[in-house]
C-alpha positions in Angstrom: -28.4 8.5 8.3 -28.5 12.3 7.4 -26.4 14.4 5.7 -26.2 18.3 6.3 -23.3 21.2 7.1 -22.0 21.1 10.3 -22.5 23.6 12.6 -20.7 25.4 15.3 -22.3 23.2 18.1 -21.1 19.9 16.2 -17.5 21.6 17.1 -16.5 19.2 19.6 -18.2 16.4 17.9 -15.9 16.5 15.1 -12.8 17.5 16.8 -13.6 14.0 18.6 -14.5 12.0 15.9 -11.6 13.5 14.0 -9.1 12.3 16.8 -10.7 8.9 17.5 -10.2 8.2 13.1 -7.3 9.1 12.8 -5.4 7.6 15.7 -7.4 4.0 14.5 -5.7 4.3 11.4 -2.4 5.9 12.0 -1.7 6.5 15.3 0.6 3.7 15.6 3.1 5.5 13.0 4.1 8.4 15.3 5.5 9.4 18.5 3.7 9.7 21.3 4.8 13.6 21.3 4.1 14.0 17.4 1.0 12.6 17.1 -0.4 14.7 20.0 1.0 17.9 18.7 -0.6 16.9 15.1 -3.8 16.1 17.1 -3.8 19.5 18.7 -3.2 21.6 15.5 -5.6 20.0 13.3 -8.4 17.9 15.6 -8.7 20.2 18.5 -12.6 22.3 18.6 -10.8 25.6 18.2 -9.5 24.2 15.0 -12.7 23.1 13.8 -14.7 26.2 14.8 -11.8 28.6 13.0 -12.8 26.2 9.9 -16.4 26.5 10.0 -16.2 30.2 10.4 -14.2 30.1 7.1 -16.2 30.9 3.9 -13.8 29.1 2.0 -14.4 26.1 3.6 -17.6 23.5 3.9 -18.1 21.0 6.4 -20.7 18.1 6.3 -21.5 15.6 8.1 -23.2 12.1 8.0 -25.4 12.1 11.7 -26.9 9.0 12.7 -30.4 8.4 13.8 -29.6 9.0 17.1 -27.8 12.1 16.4 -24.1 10.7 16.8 -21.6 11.9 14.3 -20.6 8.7 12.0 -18.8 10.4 9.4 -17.5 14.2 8.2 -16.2 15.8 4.8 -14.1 18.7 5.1 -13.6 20.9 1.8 -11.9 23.8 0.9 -12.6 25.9 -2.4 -8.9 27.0 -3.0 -6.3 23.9 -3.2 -3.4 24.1 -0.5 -1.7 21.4 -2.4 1.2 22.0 -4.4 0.5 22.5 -8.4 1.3 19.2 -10.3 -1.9 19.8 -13.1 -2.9 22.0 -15.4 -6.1 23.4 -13.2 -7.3 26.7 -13.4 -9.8 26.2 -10.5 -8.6 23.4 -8.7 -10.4 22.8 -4.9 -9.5 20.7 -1.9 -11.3 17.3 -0.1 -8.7 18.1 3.6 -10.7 15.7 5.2 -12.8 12.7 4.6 -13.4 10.7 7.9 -15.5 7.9 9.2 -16.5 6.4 13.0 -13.8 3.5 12.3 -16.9 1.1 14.6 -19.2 2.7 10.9 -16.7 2.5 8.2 -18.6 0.3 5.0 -22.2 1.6 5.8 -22.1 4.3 2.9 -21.3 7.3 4.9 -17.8 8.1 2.8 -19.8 7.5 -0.4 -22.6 10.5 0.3 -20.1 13.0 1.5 -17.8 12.6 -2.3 -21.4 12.9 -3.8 -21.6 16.2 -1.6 -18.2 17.1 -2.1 -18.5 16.6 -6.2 -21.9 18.5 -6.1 -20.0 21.3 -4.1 -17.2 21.9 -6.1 -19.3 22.2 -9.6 -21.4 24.3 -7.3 -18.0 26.7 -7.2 -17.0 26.2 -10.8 -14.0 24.6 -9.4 -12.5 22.6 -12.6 -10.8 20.0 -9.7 -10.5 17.8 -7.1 -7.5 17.6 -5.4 -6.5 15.7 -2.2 -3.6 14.2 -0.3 -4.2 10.4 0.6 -0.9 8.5 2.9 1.0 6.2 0.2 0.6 3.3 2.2 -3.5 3.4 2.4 -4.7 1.5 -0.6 -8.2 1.2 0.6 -8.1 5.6 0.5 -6.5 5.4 -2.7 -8.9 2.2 -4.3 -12.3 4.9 -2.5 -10.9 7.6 -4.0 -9.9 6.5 -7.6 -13.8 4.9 -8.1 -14.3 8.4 -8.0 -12.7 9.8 -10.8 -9.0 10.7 -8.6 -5.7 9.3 -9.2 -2.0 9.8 -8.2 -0.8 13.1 -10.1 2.6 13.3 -7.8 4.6 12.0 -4.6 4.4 15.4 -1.5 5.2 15.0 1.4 2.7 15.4 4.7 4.4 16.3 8.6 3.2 15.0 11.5 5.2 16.7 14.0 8.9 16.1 13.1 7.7 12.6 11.2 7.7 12.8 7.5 5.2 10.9 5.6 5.0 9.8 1.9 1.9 10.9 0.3 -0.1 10.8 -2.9 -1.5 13.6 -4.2 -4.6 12.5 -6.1 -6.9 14.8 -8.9 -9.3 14.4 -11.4 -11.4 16.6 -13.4 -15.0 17.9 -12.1 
């Protein structure tokens, strides 16, 4: 498996891949008309290509051997997040996705490395993310990492209201 920055031609890829993760793992929480107006806002290719032509923003991605996508870490240097710590730099992991057929091969693991090594590269002081309140597997990745729950936000699908976590730690 390789690891590198995504490029404009992995576009659809990861709008794909995106889609295909995120309905595995949540899809059965929504509506059928809120989870495809979430999937259209935030996994569609124009979404991902308005986010690689961002310079606040990083993508990389884990490409198998064969050159199928298996996993991809979206990043942003400013936090969106609402402020619940005391950071002066504080950045953003929006995305963190895995092939759910690849999920335990490593793949999640090498992108926080990249993400970690990213964010010191920026003098961010912060990670910041949101993870769902009812995913302890996300939260039990995330706190081996360093993050852990700093408040309770909220995250929309559509007109569905989720409970989330919003996890930090230091860089």
């Amino acid at each position: 498996m390789t690891l590198r920055l995504a490029t404009v031609a992995d576009a659809a890829a990861l709008a794909d891949l995106g889609r295909r993760a995120f309905i595995a793992k949540f899809g059965s929480l929504y509506s059928p008309e809120n989870l495809a107006r979430f999937l259209d806002e935030s996994h569609s290719e124009q979404t991902v290509l308005a986010q690689l032509a961002n310079p606040e923003m990083k993508i990389a991605v884990i490409e198998e051997e064969d050159g199928v996508l298996a996993s991809f870490c979206k990043i942003a240097r400013t936090s969106s997040l609402p402020s619940h710590t005391a950071a002066k730099a504080p950045m953003e992991l929006k995305q963190l996705y895995t092939d759910p057929d690849l999920i335990g091969r490593g793949a999640g693991a090498r992108l926080m490395d990249w993400a970690f090594a990213e964010a010191r590269s920026w003098g961010a002081d912060e990670m910041q993310l949101s993870v769902y309140a009812h995913n302890p597997d996300a939260q039990r990745f995330y706190r081996r990492y360093g993050l852990d729950k700093v408040a309770d936000i909220e995250f929309w699908v559509g007109d569905h209201c989720d409970p989330e976590f919003m996890f930090a730690g230091p860089l």
